[in-house]
CHARMM internal coordinates of N, CA and C (Angstrom, degrees):
IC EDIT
DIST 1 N 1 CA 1.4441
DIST 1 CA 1 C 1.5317
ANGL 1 N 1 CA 1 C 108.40
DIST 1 C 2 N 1.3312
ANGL 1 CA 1 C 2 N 121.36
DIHE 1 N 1 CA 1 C 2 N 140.42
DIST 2 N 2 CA 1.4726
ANGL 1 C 2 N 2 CA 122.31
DIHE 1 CA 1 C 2 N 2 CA -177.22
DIST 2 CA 2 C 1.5812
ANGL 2 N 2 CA 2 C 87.42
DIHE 1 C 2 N 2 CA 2 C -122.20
DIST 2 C 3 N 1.7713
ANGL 2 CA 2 C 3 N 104.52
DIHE 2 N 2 CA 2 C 3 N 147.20
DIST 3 N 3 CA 1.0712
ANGL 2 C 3 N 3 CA 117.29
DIHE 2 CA 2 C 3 N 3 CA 155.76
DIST 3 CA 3 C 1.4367
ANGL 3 N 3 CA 3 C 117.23
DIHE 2 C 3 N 3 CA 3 C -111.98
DIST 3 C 4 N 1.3243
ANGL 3 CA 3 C 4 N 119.13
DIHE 3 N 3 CA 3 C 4 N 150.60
DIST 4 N 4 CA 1.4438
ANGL 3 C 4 N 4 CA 103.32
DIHE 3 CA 3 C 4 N 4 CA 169.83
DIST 4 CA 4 C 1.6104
ANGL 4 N 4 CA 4 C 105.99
DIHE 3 C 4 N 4 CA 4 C -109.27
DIST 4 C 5 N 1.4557
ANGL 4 CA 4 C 5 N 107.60
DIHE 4 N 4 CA 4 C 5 N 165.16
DIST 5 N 5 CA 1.2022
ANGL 4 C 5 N 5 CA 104.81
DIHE 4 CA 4 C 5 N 5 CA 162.28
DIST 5 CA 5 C 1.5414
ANGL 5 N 5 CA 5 C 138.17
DIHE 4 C 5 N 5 CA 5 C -82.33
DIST 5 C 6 N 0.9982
ANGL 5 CA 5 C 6 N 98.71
DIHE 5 N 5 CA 5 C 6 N 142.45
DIST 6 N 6 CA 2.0615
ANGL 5 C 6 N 6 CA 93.45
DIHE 5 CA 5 C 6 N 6 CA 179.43
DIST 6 CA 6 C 1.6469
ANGL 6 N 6 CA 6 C 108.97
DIHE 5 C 6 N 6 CA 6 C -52.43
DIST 6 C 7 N 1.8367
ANGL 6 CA 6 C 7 N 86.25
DIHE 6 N 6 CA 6 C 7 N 156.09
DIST 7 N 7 CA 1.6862
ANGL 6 C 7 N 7 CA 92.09
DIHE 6 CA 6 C 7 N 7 CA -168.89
DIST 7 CA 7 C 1.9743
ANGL 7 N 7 CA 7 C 76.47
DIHE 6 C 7 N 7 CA 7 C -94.75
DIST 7 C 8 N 2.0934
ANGL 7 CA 7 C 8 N 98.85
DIHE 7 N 7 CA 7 C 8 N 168.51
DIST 8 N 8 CA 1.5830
ANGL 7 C 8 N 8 CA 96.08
DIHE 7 CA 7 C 8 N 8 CA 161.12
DIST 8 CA 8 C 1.7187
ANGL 8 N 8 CA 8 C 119.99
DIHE 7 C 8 N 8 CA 8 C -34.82
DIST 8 C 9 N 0.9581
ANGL 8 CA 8 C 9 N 104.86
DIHE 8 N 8 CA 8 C 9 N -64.20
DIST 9 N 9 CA 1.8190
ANGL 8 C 9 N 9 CA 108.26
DIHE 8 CA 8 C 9 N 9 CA -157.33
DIST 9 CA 9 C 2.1419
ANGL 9 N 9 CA 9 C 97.54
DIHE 8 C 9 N 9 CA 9 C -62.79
DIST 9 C 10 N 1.2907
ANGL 9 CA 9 C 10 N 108.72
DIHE 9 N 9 CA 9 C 10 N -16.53
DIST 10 N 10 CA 1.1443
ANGL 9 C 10 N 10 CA 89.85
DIHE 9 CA 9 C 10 N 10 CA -165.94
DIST 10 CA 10 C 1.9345
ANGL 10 N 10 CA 10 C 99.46
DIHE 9 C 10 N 10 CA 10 C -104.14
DIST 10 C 11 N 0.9891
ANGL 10 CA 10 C 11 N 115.33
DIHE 10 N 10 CA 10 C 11 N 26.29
DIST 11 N 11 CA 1.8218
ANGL 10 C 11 N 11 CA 125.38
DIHE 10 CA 10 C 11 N 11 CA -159.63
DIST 11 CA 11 C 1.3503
ANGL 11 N 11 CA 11 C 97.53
DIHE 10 C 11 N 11 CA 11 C -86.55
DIST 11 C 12 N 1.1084
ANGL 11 CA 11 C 12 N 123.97
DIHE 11 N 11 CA 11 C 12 N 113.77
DIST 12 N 12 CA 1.6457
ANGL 11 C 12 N 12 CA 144.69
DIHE 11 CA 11 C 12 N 12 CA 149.84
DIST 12 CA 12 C 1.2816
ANGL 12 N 12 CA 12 C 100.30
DIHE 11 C 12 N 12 CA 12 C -25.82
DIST 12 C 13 N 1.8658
ANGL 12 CA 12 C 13 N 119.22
DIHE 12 N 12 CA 12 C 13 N 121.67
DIST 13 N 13 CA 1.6657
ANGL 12 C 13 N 13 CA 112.07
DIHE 12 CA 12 C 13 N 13 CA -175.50
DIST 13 CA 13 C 2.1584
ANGL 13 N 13 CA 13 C 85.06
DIHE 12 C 13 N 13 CA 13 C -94.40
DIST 13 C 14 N 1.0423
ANGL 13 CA 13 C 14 N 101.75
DIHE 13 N 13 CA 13 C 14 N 116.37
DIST 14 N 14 CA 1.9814
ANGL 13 C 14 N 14 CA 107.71
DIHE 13 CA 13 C 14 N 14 CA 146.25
DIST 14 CA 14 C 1.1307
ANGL 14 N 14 CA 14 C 149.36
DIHE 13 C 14 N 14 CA 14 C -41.46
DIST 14 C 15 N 1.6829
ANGL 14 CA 14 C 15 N 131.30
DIHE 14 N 14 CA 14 C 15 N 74.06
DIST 15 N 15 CA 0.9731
ANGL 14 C 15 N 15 CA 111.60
DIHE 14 CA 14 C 15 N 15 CA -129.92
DIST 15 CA 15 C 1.7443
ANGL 15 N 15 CA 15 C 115.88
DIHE 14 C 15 N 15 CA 15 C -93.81
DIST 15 C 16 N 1.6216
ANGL 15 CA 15 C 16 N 84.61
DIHE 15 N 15 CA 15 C 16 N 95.64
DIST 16 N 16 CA 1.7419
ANGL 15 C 16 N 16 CA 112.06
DIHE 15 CA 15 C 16 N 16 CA -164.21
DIST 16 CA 16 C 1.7583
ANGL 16 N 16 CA 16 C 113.43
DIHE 15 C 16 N 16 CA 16 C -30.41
DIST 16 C 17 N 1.8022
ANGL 16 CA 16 C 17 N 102.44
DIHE 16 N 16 CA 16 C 17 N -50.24
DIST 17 N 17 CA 1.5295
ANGL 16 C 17 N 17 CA 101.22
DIHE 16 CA 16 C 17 N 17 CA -159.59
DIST 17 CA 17 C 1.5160
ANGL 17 N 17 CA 17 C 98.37
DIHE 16 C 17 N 17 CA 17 C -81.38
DIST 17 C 18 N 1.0327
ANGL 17 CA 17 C 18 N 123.61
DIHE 17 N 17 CA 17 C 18 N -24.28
DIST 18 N 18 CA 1.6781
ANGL 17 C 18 N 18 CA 116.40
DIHE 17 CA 17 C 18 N 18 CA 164.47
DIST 18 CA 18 C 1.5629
ANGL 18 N 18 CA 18 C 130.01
DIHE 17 C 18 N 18 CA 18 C -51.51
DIST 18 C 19 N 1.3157
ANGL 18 CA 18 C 19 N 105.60
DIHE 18 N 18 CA 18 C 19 N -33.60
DIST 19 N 19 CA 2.0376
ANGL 18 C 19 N 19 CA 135.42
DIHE 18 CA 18 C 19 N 19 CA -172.81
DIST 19 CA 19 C 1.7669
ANGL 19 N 19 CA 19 C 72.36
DIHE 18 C 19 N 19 CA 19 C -74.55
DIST 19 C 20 N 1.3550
ANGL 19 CA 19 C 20 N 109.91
DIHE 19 N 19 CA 19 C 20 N -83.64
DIST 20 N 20 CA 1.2598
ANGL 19 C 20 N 20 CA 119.46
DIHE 19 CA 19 C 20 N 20 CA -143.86
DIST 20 CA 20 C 1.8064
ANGL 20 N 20 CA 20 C 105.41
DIHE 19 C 20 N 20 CA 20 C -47.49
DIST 20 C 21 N 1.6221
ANGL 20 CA 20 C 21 N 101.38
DIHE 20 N 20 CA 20 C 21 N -62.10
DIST 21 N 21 CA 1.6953
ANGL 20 C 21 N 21 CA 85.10
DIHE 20 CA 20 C 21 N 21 CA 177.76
DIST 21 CA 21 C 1.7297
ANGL 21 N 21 CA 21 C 134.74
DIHE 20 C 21 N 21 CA 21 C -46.58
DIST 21 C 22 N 1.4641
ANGL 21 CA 21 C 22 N 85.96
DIHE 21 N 21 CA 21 C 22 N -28.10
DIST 22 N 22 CA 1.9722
ANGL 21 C 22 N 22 CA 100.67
DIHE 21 CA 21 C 22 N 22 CA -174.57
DIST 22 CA 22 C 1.8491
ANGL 22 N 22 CA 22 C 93.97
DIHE 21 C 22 N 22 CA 22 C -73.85
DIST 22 C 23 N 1.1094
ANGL 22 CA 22 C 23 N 128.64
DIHE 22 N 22 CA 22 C 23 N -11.07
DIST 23 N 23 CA 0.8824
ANGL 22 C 23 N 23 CA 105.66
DIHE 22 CA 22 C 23 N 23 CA 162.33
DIST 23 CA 23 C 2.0730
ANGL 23 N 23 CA 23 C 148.89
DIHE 22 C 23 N 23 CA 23 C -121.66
DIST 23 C 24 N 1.7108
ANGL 23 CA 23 C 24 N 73.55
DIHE 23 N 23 CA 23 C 24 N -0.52
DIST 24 N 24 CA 1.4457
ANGL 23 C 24 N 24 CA 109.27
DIHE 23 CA 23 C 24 N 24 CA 166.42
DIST 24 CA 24 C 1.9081
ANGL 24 N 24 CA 24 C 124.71
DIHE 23 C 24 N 24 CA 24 C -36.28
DIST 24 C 25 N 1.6684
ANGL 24 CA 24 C 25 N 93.11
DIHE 24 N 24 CA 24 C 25 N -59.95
DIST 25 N 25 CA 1.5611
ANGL 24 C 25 N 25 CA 70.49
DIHE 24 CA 24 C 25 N 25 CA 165.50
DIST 25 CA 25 C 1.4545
ANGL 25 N 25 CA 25 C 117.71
DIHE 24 C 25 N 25 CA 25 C -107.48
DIST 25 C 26 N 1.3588
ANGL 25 CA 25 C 26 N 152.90
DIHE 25 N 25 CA 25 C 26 N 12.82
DIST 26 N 26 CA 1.1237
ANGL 25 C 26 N 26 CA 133.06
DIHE 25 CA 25 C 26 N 26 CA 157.08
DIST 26 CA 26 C 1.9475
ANGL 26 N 26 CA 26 C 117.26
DIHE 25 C 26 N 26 CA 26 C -61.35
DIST 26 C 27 N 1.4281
ANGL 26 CA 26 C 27 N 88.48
DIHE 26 N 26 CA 26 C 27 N -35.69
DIST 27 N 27 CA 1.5810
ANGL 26 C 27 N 27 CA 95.21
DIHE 26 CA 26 C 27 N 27 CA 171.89
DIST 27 CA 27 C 1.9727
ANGL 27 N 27 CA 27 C 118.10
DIHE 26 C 27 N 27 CA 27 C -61.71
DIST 27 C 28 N 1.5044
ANGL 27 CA 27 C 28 N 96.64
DIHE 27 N 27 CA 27 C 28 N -33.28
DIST 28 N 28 CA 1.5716
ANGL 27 C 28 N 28 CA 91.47
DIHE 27 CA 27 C 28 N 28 CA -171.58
DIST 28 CA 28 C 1.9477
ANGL 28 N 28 CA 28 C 86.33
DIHE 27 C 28 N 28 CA 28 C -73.26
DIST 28 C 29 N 1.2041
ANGL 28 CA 28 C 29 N 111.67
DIHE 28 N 28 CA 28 C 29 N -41.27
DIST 29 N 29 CA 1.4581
ANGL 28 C 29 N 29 CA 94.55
DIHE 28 CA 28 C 29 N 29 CA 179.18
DIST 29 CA 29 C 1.3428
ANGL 29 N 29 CA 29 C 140.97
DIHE 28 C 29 N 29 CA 29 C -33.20
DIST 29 C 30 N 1.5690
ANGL 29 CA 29 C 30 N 106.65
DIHE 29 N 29 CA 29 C 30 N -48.93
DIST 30 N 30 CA 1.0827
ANGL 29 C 30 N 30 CA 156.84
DIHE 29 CA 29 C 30 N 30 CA -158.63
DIST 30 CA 30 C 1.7555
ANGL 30 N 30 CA 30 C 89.33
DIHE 29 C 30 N 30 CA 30 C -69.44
DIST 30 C 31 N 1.5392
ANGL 30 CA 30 C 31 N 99.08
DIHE 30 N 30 CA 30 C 31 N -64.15
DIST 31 N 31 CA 1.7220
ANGL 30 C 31 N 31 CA 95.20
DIHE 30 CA 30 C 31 N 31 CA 177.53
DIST 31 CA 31 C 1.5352
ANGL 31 N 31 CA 31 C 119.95
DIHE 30 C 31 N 31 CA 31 C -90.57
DIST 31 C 32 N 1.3800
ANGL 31 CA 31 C 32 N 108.49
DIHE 31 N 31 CA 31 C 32 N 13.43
DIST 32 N 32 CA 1.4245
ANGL 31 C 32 N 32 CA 98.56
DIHE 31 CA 31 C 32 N 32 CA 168.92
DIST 32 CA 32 C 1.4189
ANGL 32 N 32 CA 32 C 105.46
DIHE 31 C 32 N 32 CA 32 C -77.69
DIST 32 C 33 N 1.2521
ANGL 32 CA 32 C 33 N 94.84
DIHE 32 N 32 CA 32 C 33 N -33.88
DIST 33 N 33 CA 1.6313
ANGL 32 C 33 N 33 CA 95.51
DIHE 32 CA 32 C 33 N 33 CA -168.22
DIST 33 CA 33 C 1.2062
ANGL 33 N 33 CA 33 C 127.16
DIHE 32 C 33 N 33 CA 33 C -89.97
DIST 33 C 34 N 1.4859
ANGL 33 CA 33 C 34 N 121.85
DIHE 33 N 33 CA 33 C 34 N 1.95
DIST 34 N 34 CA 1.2831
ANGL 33 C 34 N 34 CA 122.26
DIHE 33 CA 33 C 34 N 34 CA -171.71
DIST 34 CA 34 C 1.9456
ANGL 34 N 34 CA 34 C 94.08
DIHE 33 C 34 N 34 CA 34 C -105.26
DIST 34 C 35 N 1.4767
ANGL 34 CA 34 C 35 N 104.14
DIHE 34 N 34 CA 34 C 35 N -19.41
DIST 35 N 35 CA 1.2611
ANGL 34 C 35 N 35 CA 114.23
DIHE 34 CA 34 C 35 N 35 CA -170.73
DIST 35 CA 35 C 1.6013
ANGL 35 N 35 CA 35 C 114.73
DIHE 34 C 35 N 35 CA 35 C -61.16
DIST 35 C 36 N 1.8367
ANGL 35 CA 35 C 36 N 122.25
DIHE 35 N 35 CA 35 C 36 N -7.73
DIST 36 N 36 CA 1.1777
ANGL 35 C 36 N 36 CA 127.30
DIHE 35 CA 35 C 36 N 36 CA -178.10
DIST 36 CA 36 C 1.7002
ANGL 36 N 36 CA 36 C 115.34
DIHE 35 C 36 N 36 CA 36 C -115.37
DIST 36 C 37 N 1.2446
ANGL 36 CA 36 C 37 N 101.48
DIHE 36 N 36 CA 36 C 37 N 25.25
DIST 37 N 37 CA 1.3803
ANGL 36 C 37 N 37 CA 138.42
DIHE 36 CA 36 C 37 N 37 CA -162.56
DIST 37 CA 37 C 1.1858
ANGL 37 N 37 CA 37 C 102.48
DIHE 36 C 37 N 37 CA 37 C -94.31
DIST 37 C 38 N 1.6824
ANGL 37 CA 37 C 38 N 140.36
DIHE 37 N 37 CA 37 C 38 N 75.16
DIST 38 N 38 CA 1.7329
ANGL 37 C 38 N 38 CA 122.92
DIHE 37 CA 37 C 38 N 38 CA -161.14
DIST 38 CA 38 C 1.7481
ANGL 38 N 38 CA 38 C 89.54
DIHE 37 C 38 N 38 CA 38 C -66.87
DIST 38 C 39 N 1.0212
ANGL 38 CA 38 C 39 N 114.32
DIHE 38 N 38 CA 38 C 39 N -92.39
DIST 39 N 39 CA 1.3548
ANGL 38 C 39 N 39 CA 124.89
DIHE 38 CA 38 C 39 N 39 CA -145.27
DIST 39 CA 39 C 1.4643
ANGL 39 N 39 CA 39 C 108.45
DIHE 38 C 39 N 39 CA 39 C -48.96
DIST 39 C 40 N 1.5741
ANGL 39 CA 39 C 40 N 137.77
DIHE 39 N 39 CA 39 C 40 N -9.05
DIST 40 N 40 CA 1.5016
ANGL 39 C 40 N 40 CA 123.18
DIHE 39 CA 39 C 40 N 40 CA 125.58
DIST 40 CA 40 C 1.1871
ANGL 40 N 40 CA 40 C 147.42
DIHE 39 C 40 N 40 CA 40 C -83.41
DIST 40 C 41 N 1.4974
ANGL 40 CA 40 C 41 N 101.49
DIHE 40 N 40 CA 40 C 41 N 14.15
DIST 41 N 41 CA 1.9292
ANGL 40 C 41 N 41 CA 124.93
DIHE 40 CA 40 C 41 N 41 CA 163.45
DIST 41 CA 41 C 1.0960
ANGL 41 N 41 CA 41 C 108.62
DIHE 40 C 41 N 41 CA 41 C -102.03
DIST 41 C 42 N 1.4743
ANGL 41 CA 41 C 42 N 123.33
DIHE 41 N 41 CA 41 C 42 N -11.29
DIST 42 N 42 CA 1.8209
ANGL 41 C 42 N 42 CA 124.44
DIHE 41 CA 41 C 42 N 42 CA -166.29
DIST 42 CA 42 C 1.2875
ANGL 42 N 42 CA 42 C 94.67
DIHE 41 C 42 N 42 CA 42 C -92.90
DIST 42 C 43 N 1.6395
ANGL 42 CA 42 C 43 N 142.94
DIHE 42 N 42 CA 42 C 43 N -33.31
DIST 43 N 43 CA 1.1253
ANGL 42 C 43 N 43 CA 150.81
DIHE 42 CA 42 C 43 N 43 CA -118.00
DIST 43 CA 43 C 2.0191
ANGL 43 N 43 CA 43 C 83.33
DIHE 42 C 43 N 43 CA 43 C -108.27
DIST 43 C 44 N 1.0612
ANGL 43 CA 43 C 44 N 132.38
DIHE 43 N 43 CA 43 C 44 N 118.49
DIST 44 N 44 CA 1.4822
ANGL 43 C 44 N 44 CA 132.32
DIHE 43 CA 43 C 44 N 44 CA 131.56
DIST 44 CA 44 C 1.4093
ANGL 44 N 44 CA 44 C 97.95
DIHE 43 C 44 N 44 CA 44 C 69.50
DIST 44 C 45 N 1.2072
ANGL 44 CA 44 C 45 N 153.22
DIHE 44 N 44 CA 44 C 45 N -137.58
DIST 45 N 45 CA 1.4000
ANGL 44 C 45 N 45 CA 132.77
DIHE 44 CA 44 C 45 N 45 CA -150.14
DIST 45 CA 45 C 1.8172
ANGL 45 N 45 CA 45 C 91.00
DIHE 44 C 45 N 45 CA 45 C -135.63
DIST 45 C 46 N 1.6621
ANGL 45 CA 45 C 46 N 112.31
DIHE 45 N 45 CA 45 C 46 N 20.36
DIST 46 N 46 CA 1.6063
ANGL 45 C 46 N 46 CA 91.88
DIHE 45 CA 45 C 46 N 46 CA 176.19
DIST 46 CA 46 C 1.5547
ANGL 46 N 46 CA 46 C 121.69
DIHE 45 C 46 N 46 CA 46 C -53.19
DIST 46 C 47 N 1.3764
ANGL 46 CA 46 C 47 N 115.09
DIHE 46 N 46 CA 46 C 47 N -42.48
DIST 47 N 47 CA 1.7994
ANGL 46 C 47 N 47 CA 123.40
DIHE 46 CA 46 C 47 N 47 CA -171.76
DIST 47 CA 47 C 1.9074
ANGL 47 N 47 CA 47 C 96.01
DIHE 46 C 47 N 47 CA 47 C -40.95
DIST 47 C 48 N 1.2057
ANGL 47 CA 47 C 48 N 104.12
DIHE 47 N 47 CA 47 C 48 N -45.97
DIST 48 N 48 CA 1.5285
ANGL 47 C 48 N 48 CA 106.79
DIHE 47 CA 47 C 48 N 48 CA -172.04
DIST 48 CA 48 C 1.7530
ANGL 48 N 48 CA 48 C 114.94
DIHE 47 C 48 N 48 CA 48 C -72.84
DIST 48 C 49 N 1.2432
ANGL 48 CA 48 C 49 N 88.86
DIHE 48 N 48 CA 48 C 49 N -45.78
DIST 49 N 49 CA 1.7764
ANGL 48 C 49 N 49 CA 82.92
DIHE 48 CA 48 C 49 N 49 CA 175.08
DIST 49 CA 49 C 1.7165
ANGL 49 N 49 CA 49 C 107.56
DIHE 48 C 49 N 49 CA 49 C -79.80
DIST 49 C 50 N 0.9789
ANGL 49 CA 49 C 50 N 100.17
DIHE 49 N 49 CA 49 C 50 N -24.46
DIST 50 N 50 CA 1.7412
ANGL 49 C 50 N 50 CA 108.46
DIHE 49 CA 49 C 50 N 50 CA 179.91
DIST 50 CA 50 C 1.8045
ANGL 50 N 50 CA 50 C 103.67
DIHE 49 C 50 N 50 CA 50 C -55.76
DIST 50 C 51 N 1.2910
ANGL 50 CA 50 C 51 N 103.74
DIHE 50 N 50 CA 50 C 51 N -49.38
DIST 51 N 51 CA 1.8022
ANGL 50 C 51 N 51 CA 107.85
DIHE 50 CA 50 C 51 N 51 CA -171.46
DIST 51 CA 51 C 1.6240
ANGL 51 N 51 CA 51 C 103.08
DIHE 50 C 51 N 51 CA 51 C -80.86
DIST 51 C 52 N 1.1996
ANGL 51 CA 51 C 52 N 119.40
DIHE 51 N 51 CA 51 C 52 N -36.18
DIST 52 N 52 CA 1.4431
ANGL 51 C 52 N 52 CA 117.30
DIHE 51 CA 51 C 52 N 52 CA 168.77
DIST 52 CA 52 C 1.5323
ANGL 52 N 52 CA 52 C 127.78
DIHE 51 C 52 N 52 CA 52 C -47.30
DIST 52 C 53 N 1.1082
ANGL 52 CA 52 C 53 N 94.96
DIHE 52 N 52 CA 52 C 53 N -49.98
DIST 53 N 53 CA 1.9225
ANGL 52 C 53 N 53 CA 113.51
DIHE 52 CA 52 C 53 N 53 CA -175.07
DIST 53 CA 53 C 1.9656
ANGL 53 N 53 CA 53 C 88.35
DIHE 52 C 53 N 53 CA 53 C -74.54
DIST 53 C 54 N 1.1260
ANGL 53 CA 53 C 54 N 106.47
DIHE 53 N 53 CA 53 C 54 N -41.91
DIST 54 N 54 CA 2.0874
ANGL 53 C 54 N 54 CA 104.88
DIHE 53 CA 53 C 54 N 54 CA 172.48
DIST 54 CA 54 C 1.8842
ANGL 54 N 54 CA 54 C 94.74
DIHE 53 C 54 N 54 CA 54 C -56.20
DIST 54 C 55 N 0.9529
ANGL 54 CA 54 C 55 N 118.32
DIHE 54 N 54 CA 54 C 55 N -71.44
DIST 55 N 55 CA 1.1192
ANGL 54 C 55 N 55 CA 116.67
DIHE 54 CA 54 C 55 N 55 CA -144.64
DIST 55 CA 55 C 2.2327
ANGL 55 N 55 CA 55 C 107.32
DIHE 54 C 55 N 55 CA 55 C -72.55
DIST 55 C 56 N 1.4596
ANGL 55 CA 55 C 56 N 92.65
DIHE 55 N 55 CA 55 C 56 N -31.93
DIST 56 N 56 CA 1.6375
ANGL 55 C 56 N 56 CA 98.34
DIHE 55 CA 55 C 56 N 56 CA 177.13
DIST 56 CA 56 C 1.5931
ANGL 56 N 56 CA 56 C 116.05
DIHE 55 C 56 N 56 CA 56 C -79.13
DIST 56 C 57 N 1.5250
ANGL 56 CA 56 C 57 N 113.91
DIHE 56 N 56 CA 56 C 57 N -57.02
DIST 57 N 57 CA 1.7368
ANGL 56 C 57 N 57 CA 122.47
DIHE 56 CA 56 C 57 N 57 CA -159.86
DIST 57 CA 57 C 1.6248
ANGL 57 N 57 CA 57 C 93.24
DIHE 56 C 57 N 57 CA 57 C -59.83
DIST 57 C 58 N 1.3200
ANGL 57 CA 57 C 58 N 145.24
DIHE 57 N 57 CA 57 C 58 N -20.30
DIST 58 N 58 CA 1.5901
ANGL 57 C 58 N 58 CA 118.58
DIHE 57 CA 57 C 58 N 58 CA 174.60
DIST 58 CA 58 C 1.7690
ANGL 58 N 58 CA 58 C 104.01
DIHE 57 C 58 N 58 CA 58 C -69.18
DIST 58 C 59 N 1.7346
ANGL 58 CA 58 C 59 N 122.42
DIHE 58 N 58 CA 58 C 59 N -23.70
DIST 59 N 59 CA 1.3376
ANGL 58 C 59 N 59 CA 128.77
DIHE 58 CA 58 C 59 N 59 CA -147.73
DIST 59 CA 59 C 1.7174
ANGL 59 N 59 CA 59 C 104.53
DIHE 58 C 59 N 59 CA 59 C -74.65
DIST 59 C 60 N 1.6678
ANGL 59 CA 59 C 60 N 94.22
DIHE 59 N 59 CA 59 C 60 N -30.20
DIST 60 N 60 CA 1.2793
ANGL 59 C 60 N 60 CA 97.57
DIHE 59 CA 59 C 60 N 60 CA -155.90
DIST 60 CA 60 C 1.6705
ANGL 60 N 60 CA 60 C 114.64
DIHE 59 C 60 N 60 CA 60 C -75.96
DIST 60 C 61 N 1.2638
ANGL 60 CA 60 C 61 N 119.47
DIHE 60 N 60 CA 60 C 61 N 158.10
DIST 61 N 61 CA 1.7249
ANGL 60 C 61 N 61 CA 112.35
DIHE 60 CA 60 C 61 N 61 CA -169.51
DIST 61 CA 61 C 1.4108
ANGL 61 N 61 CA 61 C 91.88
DIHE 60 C 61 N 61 CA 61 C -156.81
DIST 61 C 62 N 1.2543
ANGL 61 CA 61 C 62 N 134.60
DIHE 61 N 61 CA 61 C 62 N 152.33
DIST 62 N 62 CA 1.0469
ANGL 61 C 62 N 62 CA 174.75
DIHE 61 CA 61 C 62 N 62 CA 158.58
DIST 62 CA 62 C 1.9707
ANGL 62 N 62 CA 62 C 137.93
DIHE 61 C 62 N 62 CA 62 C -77.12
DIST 62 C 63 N 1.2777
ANGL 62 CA 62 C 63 N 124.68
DIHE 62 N 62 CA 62 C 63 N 82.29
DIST 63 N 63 CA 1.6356
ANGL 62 C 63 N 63 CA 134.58
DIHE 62 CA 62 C 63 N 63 CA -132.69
DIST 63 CA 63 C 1.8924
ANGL 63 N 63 CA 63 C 65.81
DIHE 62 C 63 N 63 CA 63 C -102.83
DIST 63 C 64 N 1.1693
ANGL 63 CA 63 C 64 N 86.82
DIHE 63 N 63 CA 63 C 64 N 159.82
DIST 64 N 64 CA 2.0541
ANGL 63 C 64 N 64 CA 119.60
DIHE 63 CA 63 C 64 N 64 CA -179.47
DIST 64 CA 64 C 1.5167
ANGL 64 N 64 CA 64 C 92.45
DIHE 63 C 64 N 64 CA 64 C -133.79
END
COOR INIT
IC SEED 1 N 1 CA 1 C
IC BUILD
């Protein structure tokens, strides 16, 4: 069986803000908990991107 791929005009839209909320809070989980983690907060600038992604991913929302 061959599939082909979709042309542009014919591309399945993803329905992004649905993915994104279903995964919104297991992910903030995900970094609460890794966030008390020294020696993968000590490592290179995670503590900083670690508190960023805490403090932004509840902010973000999605317009229709």
């Amino acid at each position: 069986m061959i599939y082909d791929r979709e042309r542009p005009e014919e591309k399945t839209p993803w329905p992004i803000p649905e993915i994104f909320e279903s995964l919104r809070e297991p992910s903030l989980v995900f970094l609460r908990a890794i966030a008390s983690v020294g020696p993968l907060m000590d490592y290179g600038q995670n503590r900083e991107r670690t508190e960023a992604l805490l403090a932004e991913l509840p902010k973000i929302t999605f317009s229709r």
